[in-house]
C-alpha positions in Angstrom: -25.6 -6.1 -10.6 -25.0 -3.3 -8.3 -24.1 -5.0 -5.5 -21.2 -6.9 -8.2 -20.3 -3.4 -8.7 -19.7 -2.6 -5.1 -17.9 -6.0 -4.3 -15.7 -5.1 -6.8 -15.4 -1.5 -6.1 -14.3 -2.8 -2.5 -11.7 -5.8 -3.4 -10.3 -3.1 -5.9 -9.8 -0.7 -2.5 -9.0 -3.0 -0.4 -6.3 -4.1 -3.4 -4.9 -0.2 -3.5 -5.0 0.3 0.3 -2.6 -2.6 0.2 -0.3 -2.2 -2.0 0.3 1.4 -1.1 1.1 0.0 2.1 3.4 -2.0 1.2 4.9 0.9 -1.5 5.3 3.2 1.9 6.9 -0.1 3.7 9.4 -0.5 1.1 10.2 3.1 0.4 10.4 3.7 4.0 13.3 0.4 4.6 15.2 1.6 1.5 15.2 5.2 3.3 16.3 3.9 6.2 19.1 1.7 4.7 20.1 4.2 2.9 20.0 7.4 5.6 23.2 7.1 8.2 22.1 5.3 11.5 23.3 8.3 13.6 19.5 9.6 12.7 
């Protein structure tokens, strides 16, 4: 059962780890569409 646990425990980080990659991805192509180019 612990080892479950763990596997879980790990798809759930692996889960986060990705999607607040992609969150920083996105915010940081909205930034850059948004800030002038001359930056």
């Amino acid at each position: 059962m612990i080892t479950l646990v763990l596997a879980d425990l790990a798809i759930v980080a692996v889960g986060l780890a990705v999607g607040a990659a992609l969150a920083l991805f996105v915010v940081d192509a909205v930034r850059q569409m948004n800030l002038p180019a001359d930056r």
